[in-house]
C-alpha positions, 0 to 999 in steps of 0.5 A: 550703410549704402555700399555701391559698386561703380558698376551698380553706379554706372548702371544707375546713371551716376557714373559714365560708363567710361571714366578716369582712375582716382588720383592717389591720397588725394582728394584735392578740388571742388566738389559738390553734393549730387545725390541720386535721384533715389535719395532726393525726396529726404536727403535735402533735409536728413540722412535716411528716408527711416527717422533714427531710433532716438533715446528718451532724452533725444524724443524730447528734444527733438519734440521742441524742434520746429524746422523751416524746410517742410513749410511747417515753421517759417523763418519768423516761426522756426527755432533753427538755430542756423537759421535764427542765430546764424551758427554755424550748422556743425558736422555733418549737418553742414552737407545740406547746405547747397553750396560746394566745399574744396579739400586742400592738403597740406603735410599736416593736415587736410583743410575742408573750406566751404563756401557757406558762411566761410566755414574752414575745418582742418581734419589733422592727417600727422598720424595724432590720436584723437585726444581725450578731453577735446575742446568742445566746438562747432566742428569737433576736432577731426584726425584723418588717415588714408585707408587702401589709395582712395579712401580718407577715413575721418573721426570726428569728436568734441561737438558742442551741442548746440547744432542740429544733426540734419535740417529736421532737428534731431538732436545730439549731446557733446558725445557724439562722434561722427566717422566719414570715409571719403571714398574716392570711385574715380577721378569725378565721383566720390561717395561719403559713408557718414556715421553718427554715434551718440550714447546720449542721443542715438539707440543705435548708430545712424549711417548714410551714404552722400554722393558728390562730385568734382567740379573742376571748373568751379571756385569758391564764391562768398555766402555769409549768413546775412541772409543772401544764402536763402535764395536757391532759385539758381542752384544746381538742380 
């Protein structure tokens, strides 16, 4: 997993070199994902620049993927489930979707709305456990907790297996689990430490670490899956 300093930060060009503290358990506001550049040749498409040590079960079924992002399938070709079905992309494939997402808190529990396709996921902050027969869903069943002032420690479980991990295809079984800290470096800059475990599907525990940014001036626009969200010629570049 990628740890990073706000000194290696500032020294990378990512974070001026003078910026405003974070805020305390509060990750309130718009924020949008902006990687550096160092990441930008795969983190469009999946989590690390190495592909993930797959089990047997997991080879196979990433073996039928055929993705559109690396012009090898096109949207006629490609078995995509978002892309043909128009599902949801699940947790934490829903990261690629260039598009910005708000946190609001409520004393219950922290409700992350994207603005692709309207997805709402609520992460429950009231100190439950995770159960241990969840519904299986798109997003999972997600229980947050405040680790230090600055950090929201997310565990999510309960997937279906209907989605895809990243836009490449890799797999995953309805026993995966998904753990997010949402570390807060400063008021404008947050890091997302991600990590997937899956018996059925990963040898090994697959991490990463995304960069996003507050966006203080922006709102929520409206994106559906009608096929207007295929059009990045004005994004954020």
């Amino acid at each position: 997993m990628i740890r990073t300093s706000i000194a290696a930060l500032i020294l990378a060009g990512i974070l001026p070199a003078q910026t405003p503290p974070a805020p305390l358990h509060d990750l309130t506001g718009v924020w949008m994902l902006r990687n550096p550049q160092s990441m930008r040749s795969f983190a469009g498409a999946t989590f690390t620049k190495e592909e993930p040590e797959l089990t047997p079960w997991a080879q196979a079924k990433y073996k039928e993927a055929k993705p559109s992002n690396n012009g090898s399938y096109t949207l006629q070709t490609t078995n995509d489930p978002v892309l043909t079905k128009c599902d949801p992309p699940g947790v934490p494939r829903v990261y690629f979707h260039p598009y910005p997402f708000e946190f609001i808190h409520t004393p219950k529990y922290t409700l992350m709305l994207y603005e692709y396709d309207h997805v709402v996921r609520r992460i429950y902050t009231d100190g439950r456990p995770i159960p241990a027969d969840p519904d299986l869903t798109w997003l999972g069943y997600s229980v947050g907790h405040w680790e230090a002032d600055t950090t929201l420690v997310v565990e999510t479980v309960g997937f279906n297996d209907k989605t895809w991990l990243d836009r490449l295809g890799h797999p995953h079984s309805t026993q995966l689990r998904v753990t997010e800290r949402f570390r807060r470096i400063d008021r404008d800059h947050m890091q997302i430490d991600i990590t997937m475990q899956d018996p059925q599907a990963l040898v090994k525990p697959w991490t990463t670490t995304f960069s996003i940014e507050l966006r203080p001036k922006w709102e929520l626009g409206e994106i559906s899956c009608s096929g207007d969200y295929l059009d990045f010629s004005k994004f954020e570049k």
